[in-house]
C-alpha positions as CSV (number, residue, x, y, z in Angstrom):
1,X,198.9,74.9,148.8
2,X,199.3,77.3,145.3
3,X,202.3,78.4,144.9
4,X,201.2,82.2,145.3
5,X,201.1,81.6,149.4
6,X,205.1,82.0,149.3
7,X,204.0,85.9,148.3
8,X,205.8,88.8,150.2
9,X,204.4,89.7,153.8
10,X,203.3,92.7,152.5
11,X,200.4,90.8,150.1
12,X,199.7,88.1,153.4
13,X,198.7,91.6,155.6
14,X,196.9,93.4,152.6
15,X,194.4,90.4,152.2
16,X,194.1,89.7,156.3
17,X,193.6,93.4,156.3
18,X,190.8,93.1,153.8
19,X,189.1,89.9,155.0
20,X,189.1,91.2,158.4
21,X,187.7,94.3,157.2
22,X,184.8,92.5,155.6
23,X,184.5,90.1,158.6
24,X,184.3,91.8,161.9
25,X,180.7,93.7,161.2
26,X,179.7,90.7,159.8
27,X,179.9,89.0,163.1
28,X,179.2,91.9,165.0
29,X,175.3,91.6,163.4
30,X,175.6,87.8,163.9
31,X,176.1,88.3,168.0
32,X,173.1,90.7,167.7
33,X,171.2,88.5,166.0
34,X,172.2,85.8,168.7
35,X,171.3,88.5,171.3
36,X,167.3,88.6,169.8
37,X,167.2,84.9,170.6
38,X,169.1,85.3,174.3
39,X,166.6,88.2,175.1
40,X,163.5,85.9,174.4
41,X,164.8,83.1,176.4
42,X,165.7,85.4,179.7
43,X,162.6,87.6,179.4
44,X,159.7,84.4,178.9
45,X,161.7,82.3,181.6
46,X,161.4,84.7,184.0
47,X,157.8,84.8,183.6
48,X,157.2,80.9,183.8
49,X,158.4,77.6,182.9
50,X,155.4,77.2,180.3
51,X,156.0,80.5,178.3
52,X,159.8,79.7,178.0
53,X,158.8,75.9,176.7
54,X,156.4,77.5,174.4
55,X,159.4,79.9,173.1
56,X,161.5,77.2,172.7
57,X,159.6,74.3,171.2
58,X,158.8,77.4,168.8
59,X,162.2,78.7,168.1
60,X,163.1,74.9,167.0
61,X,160.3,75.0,164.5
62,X,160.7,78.7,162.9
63,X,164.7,79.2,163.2
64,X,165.9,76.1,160.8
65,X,163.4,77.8,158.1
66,X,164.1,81.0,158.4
67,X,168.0,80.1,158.3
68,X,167.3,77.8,155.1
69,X,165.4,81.2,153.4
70,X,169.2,83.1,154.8
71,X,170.8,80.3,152.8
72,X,168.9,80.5,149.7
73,X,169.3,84.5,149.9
74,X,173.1,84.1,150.7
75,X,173.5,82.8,146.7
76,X,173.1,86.4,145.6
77,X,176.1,87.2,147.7
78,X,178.9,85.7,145.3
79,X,176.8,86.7,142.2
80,X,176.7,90.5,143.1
81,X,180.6,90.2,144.2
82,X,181.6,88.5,140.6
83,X,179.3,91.5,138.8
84,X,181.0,93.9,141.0
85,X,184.5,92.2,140.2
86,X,183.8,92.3,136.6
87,X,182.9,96.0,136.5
88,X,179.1,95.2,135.3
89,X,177.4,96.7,138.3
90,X,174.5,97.7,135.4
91,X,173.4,94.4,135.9
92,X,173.1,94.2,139.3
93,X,170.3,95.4,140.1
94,X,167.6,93.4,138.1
95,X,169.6,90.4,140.4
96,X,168.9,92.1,143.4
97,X,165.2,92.4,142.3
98,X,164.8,88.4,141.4
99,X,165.9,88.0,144.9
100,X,163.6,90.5,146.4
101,X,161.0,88.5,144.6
102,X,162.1,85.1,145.8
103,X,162.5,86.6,149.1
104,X,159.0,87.8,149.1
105,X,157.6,84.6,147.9
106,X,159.6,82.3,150.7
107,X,158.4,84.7,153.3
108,X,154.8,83.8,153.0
109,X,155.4,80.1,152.2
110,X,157.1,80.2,155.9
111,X,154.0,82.4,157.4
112,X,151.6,80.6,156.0
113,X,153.0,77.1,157.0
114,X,153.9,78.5,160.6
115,X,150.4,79.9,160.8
116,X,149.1,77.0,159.4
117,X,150.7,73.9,160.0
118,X,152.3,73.5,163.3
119,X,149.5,71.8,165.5
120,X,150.3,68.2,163.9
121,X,153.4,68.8,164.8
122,X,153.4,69.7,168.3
123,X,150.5,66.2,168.1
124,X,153.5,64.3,166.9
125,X,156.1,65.6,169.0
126,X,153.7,64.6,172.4
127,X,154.3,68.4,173.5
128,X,152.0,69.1,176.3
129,X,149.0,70.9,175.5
130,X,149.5,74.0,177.4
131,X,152.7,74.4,176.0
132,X,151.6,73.5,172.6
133,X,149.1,76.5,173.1
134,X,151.0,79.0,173.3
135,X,153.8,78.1,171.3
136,X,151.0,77.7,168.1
137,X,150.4,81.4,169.4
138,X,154.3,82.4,169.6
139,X,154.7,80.9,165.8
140,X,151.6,82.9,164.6
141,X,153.2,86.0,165.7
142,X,156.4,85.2,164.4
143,X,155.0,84.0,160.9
144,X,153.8,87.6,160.5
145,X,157.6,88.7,160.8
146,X,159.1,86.2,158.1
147,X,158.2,88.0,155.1
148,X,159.7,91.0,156.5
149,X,163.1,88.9,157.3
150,X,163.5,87.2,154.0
151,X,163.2,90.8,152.7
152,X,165.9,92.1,154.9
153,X,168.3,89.3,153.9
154,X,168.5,89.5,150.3
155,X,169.3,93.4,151.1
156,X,171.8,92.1,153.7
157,X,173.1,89.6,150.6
158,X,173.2,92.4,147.9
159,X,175.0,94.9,150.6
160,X,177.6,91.7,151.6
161,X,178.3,91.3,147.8
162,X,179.1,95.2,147.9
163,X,182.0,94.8,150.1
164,X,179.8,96.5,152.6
165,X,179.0,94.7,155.6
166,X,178.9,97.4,158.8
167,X,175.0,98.3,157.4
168,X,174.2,94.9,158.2
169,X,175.6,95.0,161.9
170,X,174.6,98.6,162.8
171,X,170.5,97.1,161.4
172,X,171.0,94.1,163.7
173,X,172.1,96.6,166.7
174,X,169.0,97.9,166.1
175,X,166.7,95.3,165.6
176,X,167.9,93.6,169.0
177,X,167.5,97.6,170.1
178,X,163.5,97.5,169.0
179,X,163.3,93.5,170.9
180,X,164.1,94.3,173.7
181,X,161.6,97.0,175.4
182,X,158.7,95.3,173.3
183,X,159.7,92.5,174.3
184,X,159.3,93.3,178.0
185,X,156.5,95.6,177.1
186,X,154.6,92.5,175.2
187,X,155.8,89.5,177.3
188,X,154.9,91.1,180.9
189,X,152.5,93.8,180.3
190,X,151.3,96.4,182.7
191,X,152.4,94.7,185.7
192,X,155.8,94.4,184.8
193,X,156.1,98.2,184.2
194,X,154.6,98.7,187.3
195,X,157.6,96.6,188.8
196,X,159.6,98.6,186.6
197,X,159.0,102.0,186.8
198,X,156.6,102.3,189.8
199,X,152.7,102.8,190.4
200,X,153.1,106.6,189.2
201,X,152.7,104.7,185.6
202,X,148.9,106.2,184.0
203,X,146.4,103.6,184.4
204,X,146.1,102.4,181.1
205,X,150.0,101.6,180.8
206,X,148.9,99.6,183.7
207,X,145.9,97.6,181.8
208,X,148.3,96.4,179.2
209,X,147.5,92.3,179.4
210,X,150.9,90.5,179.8
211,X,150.8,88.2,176.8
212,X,153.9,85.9,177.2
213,X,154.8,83.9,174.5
214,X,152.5,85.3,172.1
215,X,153.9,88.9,173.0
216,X,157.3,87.4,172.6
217,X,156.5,86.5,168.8
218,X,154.8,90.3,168.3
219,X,158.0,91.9,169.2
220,X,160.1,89.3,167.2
221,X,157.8,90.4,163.8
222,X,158.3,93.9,165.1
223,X,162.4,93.4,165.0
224,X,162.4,91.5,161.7
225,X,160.0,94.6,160.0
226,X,162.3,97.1,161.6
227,X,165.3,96.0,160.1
228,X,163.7,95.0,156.8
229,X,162.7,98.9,156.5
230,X,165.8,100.5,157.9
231,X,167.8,97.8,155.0
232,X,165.2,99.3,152.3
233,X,165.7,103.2,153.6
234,X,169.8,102.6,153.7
235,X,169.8,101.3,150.5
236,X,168.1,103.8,149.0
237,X,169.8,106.7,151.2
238,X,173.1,105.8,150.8
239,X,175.6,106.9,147.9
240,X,177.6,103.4,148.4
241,X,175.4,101.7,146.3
242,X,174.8,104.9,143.6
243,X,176.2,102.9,141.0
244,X,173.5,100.3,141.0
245,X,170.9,102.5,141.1
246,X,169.0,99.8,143.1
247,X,165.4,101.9,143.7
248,X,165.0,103.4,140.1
249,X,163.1,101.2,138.6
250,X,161.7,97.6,139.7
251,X,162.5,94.6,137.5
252,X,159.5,92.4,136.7
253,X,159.9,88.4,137.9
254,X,162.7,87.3,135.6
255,X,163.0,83.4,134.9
256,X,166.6,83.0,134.0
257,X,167.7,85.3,136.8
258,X,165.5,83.6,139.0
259,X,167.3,80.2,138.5
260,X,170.2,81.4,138.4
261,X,170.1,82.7,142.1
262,X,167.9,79.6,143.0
263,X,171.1,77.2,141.6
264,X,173.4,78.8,143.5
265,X,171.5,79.5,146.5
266,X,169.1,76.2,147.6
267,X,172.6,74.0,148.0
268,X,173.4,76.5,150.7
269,X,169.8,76.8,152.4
270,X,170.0,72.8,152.7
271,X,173.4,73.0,153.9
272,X,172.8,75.4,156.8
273,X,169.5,73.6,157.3
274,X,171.8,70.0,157.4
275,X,173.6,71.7,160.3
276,X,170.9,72.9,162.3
277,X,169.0,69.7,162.4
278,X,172.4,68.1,162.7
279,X,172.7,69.7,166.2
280,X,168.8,69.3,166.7
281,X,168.5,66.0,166.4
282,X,171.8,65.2,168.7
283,X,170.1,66.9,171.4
284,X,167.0,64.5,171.0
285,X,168.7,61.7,171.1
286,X,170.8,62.5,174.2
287,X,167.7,63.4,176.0
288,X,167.4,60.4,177.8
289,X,170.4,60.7,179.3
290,X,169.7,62.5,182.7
291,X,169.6,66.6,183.9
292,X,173.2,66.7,184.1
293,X,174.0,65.1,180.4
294,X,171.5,67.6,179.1
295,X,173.0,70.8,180.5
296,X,176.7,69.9,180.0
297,X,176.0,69.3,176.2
298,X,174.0,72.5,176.3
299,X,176.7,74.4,178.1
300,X,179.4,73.3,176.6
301,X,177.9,74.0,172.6
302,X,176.5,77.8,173.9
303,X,180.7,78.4,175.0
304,X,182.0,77.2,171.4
305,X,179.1,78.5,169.2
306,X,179.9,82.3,171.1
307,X,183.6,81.5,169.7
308,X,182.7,80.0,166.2
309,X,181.0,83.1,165.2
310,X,184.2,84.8,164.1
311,X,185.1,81.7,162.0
312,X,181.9,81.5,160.5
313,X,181.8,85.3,159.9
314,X,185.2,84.6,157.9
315,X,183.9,82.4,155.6
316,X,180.6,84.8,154.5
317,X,183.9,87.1,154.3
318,X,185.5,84.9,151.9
319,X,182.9,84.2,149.6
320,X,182.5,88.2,149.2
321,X,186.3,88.4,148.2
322,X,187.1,85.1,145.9
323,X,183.8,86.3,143.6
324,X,185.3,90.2,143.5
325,X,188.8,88.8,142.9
326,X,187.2,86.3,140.5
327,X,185.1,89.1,138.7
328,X,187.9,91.1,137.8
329,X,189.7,88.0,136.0
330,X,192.6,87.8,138.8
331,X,191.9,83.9,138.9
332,X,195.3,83.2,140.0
333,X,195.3,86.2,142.8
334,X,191.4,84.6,143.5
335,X,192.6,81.0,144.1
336,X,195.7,82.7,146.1
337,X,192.7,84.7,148.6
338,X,190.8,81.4,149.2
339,X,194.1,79.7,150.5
340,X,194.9,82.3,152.6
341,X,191.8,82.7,153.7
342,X,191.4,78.8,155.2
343,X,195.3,79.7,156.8
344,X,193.6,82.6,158.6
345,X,190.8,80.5,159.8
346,X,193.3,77.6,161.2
347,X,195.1,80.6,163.0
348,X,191.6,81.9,164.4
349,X,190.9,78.4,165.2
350,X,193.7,78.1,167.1
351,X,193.5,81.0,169.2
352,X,190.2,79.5,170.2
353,X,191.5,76.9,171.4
354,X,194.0,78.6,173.5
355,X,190.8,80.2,174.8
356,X,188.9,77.0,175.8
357,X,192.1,75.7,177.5
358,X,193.1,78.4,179.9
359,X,189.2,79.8,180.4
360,X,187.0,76.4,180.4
361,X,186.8,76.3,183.1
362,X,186.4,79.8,184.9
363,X,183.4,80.3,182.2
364,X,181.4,77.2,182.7
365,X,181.5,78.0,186.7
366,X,179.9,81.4,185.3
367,X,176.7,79.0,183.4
368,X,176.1,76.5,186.1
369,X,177.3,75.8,189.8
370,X,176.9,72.3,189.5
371,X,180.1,70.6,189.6
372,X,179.0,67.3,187.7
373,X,177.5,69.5,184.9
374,X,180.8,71.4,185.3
375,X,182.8,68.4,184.6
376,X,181.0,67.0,181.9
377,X,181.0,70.1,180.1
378,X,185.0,70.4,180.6
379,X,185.5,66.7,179.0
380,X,183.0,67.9,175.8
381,X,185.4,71.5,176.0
382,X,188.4,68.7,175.1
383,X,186.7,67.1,172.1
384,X,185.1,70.8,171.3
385,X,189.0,72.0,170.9
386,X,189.4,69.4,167.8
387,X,186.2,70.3,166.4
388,X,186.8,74.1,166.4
389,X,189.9,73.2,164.1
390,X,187.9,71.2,161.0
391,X,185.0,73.3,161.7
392,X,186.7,76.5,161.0
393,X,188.5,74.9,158.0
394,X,185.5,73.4,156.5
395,X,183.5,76.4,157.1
396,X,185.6,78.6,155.2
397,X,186.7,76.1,152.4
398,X,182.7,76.4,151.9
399,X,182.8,80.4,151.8
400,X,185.3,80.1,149.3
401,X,183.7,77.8,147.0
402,X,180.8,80.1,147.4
403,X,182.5,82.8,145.7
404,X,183.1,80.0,142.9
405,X,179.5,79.6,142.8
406,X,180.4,75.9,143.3
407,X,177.5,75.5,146.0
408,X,176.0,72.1,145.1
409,X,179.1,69.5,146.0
410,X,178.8,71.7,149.3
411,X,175.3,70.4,149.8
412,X,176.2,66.6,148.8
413,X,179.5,66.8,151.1
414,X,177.6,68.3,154.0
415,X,174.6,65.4,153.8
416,X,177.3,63.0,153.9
417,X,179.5,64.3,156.9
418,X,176.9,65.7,159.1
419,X,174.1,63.1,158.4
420,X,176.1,60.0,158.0
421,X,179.6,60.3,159.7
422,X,178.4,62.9,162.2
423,X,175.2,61.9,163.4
424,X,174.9,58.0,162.0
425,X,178.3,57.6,163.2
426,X,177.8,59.6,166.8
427,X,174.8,57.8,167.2
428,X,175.8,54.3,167.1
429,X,178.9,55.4,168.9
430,X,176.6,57.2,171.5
431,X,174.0,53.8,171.7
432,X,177.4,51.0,172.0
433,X,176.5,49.8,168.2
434,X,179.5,50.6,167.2
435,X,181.5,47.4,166.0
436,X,183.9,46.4,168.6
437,X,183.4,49.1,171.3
438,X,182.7,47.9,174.8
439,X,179.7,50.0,176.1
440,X,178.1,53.2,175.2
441,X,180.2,56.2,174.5
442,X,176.9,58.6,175.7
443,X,176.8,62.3,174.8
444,X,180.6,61.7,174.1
445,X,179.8,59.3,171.5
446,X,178.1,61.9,169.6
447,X,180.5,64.8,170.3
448,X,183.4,62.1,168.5
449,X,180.6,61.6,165.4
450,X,181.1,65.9,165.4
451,X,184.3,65.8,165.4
452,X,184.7,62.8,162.6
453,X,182.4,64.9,160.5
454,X,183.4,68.0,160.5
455,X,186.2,66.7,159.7
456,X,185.5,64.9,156.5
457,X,183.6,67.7,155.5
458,X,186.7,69.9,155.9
459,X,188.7,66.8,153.9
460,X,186.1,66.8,151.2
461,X,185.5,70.1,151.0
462,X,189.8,70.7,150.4
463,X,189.7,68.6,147.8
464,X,187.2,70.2,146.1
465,X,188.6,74.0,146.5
466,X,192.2,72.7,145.7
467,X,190.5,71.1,142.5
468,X,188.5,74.0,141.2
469,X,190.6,76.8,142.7
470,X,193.3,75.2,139.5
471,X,191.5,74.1,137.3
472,X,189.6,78.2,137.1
473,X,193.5,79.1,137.6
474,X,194.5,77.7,135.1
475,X,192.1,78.8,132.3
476,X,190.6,75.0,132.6
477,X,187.1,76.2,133.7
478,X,185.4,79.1,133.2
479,X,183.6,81.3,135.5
480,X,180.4,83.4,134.1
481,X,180.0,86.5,135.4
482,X,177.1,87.7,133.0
């Protein structure tokens, strides 16, 4: 730890007080994002089984891409915060531009391979042909959407990097405003207004076909073009961003800038996308082990991811403020904000976990009655309390690196812990392949391959905060800004 964390009180409050400031909205809009995706599952399952499995096979298809697009967007994040650091906010907005342009261009690459390319799949994956149907439906509706959600992110990015993050939370309240009545407007169609308002409803309210799945993906696009809009109006509206002068003029496609954002920015799209199929491809493998496996694990993630938000939402929090503190040439204040920073996160972590162990098990009765899923789910809640601890390190030893622009060791350490350690090493714990172990471990196998690595990641990624955070300290690396 740098010698700046034995700094008065007074400078430990003054930097919670900012990162907090930065944080909450941030996971405000994350919930509200979450919400989007809770809305589609409730409102297809309660029309049937076959429009919820479309949703869903769906949803695992389109969500990793559009959160690898996030990622790559996210790179303009520390890049705006370091120009805004350094004073040079007249050269901010040709950055923002390259990324509209990037964002633009990975939008319809996703649309056109969602519209395009997701039938061999479903062949592959043996999903049932009614299923398959609808979801190739669902991912057409959504693929019109994409463009419009890239667009919104790399305004979300540029506004983050601004040390303004409530525009993003009061968009997302309203994009998960705009899902949900055409969502039940699109998914159950005249007759469920009739079941809603009555048979007073005019006759041609009435006709409106209940499309399902495919009216589920409408009202998606719909979300993700209303907040892509209400980012481009607010921008534009507001005098917070005045100084950039963002919608004077448009910059033309500019190489340098370009790959600039790209280096910075893919390392953190394959990151979040390594996570994603991380947790994906656990929840193939422990498919085959029964109903009550299934649910637990299913239970049991839904209860920690709800609490991980806040950590996560730290770490975007921290990148913002190590690349401001690093713009204005306070490297030693900047290495001083990361450290505290990952304290803050092991406190948050904590309080989690005083969560999980007096409310376990009072909010799993609230997901499932079933006792057996109960009880499974409480023994994953004990390995969950020691993940929450090296995930919340790890995710915010990333965030600060971020605001280094050191994203590509976070890439390489993330392929190692999640891919090898945590799934490799949960799997063969999970199948009894392990050297020396007795019999299969099951889903708790692959909840120990978590923990172990998340926790190397949070090891590795230390090492390599502690090493930069010094060496830019003191004066032994430079950090551009131009």
């Amino acid at each position: 730890m740098p010698s700046s964390s034995l700094s008065p009180p007074s400078q430990w409050y003054k930097q919670t007080r900012l990162l907090m400031g930065l944080a909450l909205p941030i996971c405000g809009a994350q919930l509200a994002q979450a919400g989007m995706s809770t809305v589609d599952v409730i409102m297809t399952g309660r029309l049937s089984a076959t429009d919820l499995a479309a949703v869903s096979v769906g949803s695992s298809l389109w969500l990793p891409l559009m959160l690898f697009m996030a990622g790559t967007l996210m790179g303009l994040t520390p890049i705006v915060a370091q120009l805004l650091g350094a004073e040079r906010t007249d050269t901010i907005r040709s950055r923002v531009h390259q990324s509209l342009w990037v964002a633009l261009a990975m939008g319809v690459v996703v649309a056109i391979l969602l519209h395009q390319a997701v039938m061999p799949i479903f062949t592959w994956m043996s999903v049932p042909p009614a299923v398959a149907e609808r979801s190739s439906a669902y991912l057409a509706a959504v693929a019109f959407g994409m463009p419009g959600s890239a667009l919104f992110m790399a305004l979300r990015a540029f506004s983050d990097g601004m040390n303004h993050t409530r525009p993003a939370l009061w968009i997302s309240l309203l994009g998960l405003a705009v899902n949900i009545p055409f969502n039940y407007l699109l998914i159950h169609g005249g007759p469920g207004l009739v079941g809603l308002f009555g048979e007073q409803l005019p006759a041609t309210l009435k006709a409106l076909p209940a499309l399902g799945a495919y009216g589920c993906g409408i009202a998606t696009a719909i979300s993700m073009w209303a907040m892509a809009l209400a980012m481009l109006v607010y921008t534009r509206q507001s005098r917070a961003y005045g100084s950039v002068a963002l919608w004077q003029t448009l910059t033309r496609p500019h190489l340098a800038q370009i790959r600039e954002l790209l280096v910075v920015g893919v390392p953190i799209g394959v990151s979040i996308f390594v996570e994603v199929t991380l947790f994906t491809l656990i929840a193939l493998f422990i498919a085959s082990l029964g109903e009550v496996v299934v649910s637990a694990h299913q239970v049991a993630l839904n209860v920690t991811s709800l609490l991980f938000m806040l950590p996560l939402s730290l770490g975007m929090a921290l990148t913002v403020r190590v690349g401001n503190t690093l713009g204005a040439g306070n490297l030693a204040t900047a290495r001083f904000v990361a450290w505290h920073g990952i304290a803050l996160s092991l406190v948050i972590a904590l309080f989690n976990d005083l969560i999980l162990w007096f409310a376990a098990e009072p909010v799993l009765s609230l997901y499932t009655h079933n006792t057996e899923v109960q009880q499974v789910a409480l023994s994953l809640i004990g390995l969950a309390m020691l993940y929450q601890i090296s995930d919340s390190l790890q995710v915010n030893m990333a965030g600060a690196l971020r605001g280094y622009k050191d994203t590509r060791i976070i890439m390489i350490i993330t392929l190692i812990a999640y891919w090898l350690v945590g799934l490799g090493g949960g799997h063969m714990l999970g199948i009894g392949a392990f050297p020396g172990l007795a019999a299969p471990l099951g889903v708790h196998g692959y909840w120990i391959g978590l923990v172990a690595g998340l926790t190397v990641a949070a090891g590795l990624l230390g090492l390599r905060l502690h090493t930069i955070s010094k060496a830019v300290s003191n004066g032994e690396r430079s950090i551009q800004t131009d």
